[in-house]
Biopython code that builds the backbone (N, CA, C, O; Angstrom):
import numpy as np
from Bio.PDB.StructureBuilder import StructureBuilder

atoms = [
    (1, "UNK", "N", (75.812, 128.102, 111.314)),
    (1, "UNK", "CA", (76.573, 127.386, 110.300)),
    (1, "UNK", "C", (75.581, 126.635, 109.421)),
    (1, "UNK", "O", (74.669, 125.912, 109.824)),
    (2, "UNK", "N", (75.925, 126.940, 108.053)),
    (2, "UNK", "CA", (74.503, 126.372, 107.555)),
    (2, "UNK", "C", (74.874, 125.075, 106.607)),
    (2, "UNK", "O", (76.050, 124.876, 106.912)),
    (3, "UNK", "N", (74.535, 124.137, 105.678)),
    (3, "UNK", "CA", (74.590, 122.706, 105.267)),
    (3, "UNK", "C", (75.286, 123.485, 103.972)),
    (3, "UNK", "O", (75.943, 122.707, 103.280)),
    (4, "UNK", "N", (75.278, 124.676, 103.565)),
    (4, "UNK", "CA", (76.129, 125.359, 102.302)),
    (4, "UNK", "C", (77.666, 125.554, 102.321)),
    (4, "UNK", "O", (78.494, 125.267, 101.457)),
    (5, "UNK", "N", (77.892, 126.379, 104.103)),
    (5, "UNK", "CA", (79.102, 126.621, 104.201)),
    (5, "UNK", "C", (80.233, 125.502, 104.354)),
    (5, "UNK", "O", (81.414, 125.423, 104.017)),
    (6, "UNK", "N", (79.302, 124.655, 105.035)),
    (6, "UNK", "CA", (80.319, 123.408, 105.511)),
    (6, "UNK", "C", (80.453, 122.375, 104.283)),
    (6, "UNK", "O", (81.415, 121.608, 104.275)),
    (7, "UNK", "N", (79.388, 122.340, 103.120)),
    (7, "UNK", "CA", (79.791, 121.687, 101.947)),
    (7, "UNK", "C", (80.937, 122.211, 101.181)),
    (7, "UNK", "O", (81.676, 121.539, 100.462)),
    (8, "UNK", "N", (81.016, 123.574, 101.421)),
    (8, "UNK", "CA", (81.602, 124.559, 100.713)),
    (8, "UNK", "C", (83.375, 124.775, 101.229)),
    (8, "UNK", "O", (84.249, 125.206, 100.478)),
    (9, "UNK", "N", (83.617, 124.288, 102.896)),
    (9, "UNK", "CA", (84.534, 124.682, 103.235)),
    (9, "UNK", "C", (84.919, 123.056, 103.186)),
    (9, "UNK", "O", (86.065, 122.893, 103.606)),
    (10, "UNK", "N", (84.225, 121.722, 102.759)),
    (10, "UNK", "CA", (85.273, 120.616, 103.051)),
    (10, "UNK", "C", (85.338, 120.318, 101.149)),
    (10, "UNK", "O", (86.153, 119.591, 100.580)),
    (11, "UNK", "N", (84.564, 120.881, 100.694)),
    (11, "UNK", "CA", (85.105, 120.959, 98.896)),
    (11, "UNK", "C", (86.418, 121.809, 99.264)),
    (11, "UNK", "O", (87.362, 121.023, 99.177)),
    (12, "UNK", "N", (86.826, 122.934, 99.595)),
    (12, "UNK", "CA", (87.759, 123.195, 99.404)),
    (12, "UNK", "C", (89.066, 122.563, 99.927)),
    (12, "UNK", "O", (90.090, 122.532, 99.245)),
    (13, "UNK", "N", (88.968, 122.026, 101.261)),
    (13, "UNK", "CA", (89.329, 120.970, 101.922)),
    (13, "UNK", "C", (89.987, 119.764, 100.749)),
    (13, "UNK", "O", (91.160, 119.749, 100.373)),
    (14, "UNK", "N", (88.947, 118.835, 100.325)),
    (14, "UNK", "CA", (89.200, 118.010, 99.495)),
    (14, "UNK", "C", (89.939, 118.261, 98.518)),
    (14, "UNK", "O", (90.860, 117.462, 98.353)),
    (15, "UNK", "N", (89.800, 119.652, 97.340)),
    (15, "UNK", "CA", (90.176, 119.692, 96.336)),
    (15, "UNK", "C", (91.570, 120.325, 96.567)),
    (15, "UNK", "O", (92.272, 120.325, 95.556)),
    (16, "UNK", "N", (92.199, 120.938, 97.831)),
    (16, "UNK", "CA", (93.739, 121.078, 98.622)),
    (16, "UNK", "C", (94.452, 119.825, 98.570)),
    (16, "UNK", "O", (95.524, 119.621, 98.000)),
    (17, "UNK", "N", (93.636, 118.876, 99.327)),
    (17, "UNK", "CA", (94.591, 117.720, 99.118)),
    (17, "UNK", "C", (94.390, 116.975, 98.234)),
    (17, "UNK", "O", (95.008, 115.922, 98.386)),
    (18, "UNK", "N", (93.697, 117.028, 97.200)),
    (18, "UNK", "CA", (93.994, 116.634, 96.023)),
    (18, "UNK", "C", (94.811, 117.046, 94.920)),
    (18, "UNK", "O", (95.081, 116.377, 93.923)),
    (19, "UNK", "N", (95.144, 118.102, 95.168)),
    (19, "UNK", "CA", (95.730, 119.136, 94.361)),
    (19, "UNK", "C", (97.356, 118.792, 94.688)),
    (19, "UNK", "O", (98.218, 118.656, 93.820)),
    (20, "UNK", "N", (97.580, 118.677, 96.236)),
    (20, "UNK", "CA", (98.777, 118.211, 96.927)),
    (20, "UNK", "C", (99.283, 116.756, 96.537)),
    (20, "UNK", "O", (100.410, 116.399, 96.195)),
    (21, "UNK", "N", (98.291, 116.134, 96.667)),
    (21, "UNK", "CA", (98.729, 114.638, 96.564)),
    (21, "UNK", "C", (99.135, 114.259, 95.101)),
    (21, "UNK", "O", (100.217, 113.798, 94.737)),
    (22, "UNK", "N", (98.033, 114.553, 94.340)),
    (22, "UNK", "CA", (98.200, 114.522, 92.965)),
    (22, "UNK", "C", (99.285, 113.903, 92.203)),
    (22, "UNK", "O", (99.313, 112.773, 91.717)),
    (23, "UNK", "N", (100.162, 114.808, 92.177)),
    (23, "UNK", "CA", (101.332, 114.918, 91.519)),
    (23, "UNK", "C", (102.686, 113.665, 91.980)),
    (23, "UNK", "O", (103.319, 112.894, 91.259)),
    (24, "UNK", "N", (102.744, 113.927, 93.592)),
    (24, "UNK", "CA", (102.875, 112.747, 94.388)),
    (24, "UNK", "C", (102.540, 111.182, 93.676)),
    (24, "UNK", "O", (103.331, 110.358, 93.217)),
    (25, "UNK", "N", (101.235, 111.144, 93.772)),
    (25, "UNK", "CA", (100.966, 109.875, 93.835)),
    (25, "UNK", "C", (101.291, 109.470, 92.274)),
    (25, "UNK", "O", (101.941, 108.464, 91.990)),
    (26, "UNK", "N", (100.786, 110.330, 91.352)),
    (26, "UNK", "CA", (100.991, 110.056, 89.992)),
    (26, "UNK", "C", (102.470, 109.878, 89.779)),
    (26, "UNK", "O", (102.713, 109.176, 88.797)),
    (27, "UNK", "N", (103.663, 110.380, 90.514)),
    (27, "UNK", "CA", (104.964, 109.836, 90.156)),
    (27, "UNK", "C", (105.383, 108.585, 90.832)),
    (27, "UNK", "O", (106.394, 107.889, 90.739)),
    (28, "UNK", "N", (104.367, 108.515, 91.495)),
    (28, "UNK", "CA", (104.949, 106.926, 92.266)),
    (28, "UNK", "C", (104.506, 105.762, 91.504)),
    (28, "UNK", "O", (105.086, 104.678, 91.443)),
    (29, "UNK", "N", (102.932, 106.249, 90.671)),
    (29, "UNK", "CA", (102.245, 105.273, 90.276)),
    (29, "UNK", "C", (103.013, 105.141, 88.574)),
    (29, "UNK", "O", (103.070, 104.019, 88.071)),
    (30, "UNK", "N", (103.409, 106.019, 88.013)),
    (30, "UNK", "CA", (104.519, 105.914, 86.922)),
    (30, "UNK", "C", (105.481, 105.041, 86.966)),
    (30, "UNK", "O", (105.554, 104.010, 86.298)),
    (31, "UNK", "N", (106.540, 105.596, 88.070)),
    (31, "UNK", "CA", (107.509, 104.699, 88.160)),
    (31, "UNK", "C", (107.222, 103.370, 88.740)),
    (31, "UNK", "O", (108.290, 102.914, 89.149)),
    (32, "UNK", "N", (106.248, 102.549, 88.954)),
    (32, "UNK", "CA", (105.684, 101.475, 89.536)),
    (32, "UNK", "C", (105.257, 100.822, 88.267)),
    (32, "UNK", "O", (105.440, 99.609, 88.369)),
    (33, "UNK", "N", (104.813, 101.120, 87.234)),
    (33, "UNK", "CA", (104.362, 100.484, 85.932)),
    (33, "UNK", "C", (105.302, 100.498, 85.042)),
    (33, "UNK", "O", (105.369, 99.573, 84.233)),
    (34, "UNK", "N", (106.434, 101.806, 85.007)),
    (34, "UNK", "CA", (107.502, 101.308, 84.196)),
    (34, "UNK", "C", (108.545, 100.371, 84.925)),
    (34, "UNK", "O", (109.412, 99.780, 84.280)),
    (35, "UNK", "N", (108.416, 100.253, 86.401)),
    (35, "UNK", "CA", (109.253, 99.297, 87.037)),
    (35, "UNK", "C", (108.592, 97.872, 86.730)),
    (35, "UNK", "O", (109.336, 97.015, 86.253)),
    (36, "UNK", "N", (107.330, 97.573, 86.953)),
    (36, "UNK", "CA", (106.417, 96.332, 86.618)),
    (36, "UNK", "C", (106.536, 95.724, 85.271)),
    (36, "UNK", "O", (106.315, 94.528, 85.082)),
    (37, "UNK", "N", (106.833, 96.424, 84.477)),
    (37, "UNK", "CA", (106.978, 96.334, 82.764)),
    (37, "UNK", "C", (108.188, 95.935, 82.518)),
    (37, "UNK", "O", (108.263, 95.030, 81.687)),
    (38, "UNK", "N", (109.379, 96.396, 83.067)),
    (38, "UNK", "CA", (110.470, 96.048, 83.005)),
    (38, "UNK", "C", (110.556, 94.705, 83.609)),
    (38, "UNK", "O", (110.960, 93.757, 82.935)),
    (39, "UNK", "N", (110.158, 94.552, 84.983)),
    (39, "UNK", "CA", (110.090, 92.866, 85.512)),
    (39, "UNK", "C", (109.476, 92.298, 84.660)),
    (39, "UNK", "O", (110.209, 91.564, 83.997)),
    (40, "UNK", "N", (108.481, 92.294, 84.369)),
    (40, "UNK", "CA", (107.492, 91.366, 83.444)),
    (40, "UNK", "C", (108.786, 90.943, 82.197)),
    (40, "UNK", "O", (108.938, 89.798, 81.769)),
    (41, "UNK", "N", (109.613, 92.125, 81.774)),
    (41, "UNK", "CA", (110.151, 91.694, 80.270)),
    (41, "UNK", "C", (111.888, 90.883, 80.683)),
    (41, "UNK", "O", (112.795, 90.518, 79.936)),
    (42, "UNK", "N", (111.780, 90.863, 81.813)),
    (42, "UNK", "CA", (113.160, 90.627, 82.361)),
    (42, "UNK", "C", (113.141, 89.308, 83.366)),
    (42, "UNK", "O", (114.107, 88.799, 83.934)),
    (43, "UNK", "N", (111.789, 88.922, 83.412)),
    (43, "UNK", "CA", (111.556, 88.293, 84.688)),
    (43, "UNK", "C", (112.109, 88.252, 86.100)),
    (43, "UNK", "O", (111.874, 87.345, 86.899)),
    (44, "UNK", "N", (112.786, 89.201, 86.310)),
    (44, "UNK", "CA", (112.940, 89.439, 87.358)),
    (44, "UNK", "C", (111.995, 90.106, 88.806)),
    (44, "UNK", "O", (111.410, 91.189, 88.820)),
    (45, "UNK", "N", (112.063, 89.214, 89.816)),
    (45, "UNK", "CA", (111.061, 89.071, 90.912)),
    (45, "UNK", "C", (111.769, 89.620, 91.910)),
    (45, "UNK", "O", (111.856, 88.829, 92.849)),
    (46, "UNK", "N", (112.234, 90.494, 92.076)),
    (46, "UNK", "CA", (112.844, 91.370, 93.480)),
    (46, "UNK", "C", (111.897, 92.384, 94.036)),
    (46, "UNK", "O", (111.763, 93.496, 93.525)),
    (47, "UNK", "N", (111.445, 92.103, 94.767)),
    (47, "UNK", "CA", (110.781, 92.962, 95.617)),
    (47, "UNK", "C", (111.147, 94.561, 95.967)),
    (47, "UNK", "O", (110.346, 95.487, 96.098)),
    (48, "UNK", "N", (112.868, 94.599, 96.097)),
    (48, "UNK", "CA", (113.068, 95.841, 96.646)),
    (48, "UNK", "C", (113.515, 96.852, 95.198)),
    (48, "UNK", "O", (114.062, 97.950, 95.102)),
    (49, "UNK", "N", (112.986, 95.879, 94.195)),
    (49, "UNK", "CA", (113.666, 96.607, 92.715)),
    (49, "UNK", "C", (111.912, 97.345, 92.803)),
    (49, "UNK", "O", (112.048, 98.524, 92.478)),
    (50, "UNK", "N", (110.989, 97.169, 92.995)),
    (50, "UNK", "CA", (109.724, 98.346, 93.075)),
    (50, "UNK", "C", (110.051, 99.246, 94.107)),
    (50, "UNK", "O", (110.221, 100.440, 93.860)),
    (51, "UNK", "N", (110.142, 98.835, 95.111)),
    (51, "UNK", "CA", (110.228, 99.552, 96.839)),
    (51, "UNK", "C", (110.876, 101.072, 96.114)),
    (51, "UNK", "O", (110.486, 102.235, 96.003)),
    (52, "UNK", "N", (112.043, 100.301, 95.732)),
    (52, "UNK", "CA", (113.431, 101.425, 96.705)),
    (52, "UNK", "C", (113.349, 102.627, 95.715)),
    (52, "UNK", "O", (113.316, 103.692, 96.331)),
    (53, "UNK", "N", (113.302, 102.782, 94.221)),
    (53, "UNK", "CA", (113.129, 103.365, 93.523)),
    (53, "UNK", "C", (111.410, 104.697, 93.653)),
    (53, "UNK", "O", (111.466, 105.927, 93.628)),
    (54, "UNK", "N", (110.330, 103.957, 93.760)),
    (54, "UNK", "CA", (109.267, 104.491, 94.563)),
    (54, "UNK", "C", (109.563, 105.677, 95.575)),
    (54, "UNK", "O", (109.189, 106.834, 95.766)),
    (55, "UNK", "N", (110.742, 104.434, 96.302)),
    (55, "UNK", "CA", (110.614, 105.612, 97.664)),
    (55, "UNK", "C", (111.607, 107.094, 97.491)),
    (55, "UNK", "O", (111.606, 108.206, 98.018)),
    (56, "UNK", "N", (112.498, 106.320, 96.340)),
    (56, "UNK", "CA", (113.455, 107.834, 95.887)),
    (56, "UNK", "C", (112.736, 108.852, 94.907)),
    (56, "UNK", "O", (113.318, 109.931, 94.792)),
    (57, "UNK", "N", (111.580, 108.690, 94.190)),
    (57, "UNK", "CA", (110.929, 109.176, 93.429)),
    (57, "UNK", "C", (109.676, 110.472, 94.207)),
    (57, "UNK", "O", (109.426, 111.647, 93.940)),
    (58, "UNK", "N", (109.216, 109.616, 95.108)),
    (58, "UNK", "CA", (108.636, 109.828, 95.326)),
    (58, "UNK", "C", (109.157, 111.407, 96.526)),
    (58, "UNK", "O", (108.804, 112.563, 96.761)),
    (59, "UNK", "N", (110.094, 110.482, 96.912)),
    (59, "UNK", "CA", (110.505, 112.043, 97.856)),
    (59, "UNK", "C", (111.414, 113.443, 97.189)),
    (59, "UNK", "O", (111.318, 114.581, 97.648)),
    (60, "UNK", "N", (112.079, 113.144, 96.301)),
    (60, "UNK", "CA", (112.413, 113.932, 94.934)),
    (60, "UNK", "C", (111.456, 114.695, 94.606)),
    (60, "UNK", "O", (111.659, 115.869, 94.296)),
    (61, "UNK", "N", (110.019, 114.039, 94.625)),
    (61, "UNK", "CA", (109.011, 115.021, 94.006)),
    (61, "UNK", "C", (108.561, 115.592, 94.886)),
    (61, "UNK", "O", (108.212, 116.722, 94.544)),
    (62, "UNK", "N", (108.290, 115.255, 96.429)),
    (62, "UNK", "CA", (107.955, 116.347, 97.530)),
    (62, "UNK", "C", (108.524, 116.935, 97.658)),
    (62, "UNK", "O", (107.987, 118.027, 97.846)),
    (63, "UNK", "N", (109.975, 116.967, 97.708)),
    (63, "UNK", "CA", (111.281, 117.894, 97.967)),
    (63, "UNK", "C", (110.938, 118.957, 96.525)),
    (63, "UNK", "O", (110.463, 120.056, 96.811)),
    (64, "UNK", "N", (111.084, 118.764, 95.569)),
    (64, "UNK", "CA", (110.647, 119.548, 94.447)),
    (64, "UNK", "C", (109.085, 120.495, 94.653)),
    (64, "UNK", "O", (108.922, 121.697, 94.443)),
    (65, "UNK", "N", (108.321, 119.727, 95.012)),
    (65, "UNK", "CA", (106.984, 120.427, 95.103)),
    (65, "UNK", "C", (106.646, 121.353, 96.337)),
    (65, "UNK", "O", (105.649, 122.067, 96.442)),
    (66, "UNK", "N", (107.992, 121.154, 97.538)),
    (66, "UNK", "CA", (107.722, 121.680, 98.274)),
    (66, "UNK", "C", (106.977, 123.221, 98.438)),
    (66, "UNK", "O", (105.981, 123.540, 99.088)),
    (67, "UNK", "N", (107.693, 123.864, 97.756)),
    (67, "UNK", "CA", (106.831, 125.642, 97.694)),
    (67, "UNK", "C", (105.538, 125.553, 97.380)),
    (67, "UNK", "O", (104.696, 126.180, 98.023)),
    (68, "UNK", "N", (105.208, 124.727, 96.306)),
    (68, "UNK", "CA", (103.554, 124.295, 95.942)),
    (68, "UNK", "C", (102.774, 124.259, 97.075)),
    (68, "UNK", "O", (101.904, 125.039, 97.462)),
    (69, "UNK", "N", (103.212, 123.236, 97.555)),
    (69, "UNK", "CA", (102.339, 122.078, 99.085)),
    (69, "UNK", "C", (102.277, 123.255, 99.767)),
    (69, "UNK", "O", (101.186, 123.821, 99.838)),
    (70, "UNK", "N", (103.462, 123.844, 100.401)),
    (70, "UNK", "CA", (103.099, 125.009, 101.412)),
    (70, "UNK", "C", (102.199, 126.679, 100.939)),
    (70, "UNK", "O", (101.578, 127.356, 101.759)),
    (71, "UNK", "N", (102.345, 126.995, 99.609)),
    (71, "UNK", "CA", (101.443, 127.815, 99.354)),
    (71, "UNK", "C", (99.768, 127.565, 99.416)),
    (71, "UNK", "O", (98.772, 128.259, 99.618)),
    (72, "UNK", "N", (100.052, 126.240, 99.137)),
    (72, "UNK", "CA", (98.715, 126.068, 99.080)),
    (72, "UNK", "C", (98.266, 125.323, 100.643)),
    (72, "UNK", "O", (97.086, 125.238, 100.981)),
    (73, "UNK", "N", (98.914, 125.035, 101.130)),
    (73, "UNK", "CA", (98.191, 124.941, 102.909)),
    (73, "UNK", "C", (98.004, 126.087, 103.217)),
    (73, "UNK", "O", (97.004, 126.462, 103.829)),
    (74, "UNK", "N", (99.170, 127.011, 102.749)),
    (74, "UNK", "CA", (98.764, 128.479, 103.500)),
    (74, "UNK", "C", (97.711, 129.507, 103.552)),
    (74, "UNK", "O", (97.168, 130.068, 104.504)),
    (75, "UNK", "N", (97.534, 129.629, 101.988)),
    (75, "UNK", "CA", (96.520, 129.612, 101.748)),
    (75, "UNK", "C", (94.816, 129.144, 101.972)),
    (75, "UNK", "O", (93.827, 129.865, 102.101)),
    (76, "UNK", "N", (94.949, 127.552, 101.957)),
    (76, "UNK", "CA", (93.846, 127.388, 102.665)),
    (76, "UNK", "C", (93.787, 127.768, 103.827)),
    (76, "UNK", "O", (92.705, 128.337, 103.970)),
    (77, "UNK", "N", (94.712, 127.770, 105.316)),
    (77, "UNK", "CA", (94.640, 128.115, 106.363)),
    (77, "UNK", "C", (93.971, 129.765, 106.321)),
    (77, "UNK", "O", (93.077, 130.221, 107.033)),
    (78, "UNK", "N", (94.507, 130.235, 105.567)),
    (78, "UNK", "CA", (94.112, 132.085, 105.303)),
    (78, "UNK", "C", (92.489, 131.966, 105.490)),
    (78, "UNK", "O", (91.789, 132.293, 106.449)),
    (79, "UNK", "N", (92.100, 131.308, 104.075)),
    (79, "UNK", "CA", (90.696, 131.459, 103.696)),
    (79, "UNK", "C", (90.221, 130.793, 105.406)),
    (79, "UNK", "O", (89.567, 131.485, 106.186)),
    (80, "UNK", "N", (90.592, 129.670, 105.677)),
    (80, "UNK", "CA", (90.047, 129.363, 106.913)),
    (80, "UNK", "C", (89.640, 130.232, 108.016)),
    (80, "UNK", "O", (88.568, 130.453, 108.581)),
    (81, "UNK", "N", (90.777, 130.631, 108.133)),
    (81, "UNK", "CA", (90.697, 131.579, 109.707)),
    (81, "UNK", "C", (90.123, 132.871, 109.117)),
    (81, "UNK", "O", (90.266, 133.819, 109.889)),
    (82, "UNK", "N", (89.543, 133.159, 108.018)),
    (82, "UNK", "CA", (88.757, 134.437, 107.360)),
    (82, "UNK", "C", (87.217, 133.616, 107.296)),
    (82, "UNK", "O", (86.299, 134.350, 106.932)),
    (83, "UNK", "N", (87.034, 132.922, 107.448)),
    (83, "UNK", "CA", (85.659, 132.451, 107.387)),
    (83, "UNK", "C", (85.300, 132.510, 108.917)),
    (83, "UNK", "O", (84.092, 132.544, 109.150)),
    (84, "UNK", "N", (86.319, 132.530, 110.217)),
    (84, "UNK", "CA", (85.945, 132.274, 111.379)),
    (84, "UNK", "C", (84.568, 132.943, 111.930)),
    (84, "UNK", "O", (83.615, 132.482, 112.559)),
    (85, "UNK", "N", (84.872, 134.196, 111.433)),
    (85, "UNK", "CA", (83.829, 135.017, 111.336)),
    (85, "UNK", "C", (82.396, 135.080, 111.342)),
    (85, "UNK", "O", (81.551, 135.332, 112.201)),
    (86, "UNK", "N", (82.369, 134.682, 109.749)),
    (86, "UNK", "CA", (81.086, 133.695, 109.108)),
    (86, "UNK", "C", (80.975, 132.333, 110.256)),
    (86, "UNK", "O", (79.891, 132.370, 110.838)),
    (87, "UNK", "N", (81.481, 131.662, 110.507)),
    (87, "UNK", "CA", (80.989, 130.499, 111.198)),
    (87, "UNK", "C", (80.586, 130.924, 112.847)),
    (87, "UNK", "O", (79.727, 130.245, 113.411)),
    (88, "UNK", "N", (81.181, 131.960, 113.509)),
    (88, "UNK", "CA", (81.060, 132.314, 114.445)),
    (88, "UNK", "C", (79.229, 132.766, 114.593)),
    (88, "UNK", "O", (78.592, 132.509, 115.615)),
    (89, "UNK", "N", (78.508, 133.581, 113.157)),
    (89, "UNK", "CA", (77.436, 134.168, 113.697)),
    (89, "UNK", "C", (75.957, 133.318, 113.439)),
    (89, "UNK", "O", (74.902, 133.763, 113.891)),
]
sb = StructureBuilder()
sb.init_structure("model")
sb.init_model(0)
sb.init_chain("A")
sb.init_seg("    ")
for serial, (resi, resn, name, xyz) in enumerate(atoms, 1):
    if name == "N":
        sb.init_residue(resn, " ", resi, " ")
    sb.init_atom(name, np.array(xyz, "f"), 0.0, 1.0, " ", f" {name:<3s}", serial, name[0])
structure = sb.get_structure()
């Protein structure tokens, strides 16, 4: 196993779950600044007026992205267990 393959197999690693999360995090972090903006202009200080909205957003978009997320684990798993090979000699 050489200092190429293993740079090579946790880049791909990284750039999976970045690719996954992505989209995720960017709709949580949206609706968190247009929720913050709205308090700021309303003064309103409720805590569960960020929470609860977040947490419906956020799972809306996994539920939506689902086929994404799993093509692309699957995928990496593929390339994985096809490298076994290569790492084996």
């Amino acid at each position: 196993m050489t200092v190429e393959l293993i740079t090579q197999l946790l880049s791909d690693v990284f750039l999976t779950t970045m690719m996954i999360l992505l989209p995720i995090l960017g709709a949580s972090l949206i609706v968190g600044i247009l929720i913050s903006i709205f308090q700021a202009a309303t003064s309103i200080q409720e805590m569960t007026l960020t929470f609860v909205p977040k947490i419906i957003i956020t799972s809306v978009v996994v539920i939506v992205m689902l086929p994404f997320i799993a093509e692309k684990l699957i995928s990496l798993t593929t390339r994985l267990f096809n490298q076994f090979t290569t790492v084996l000699k």
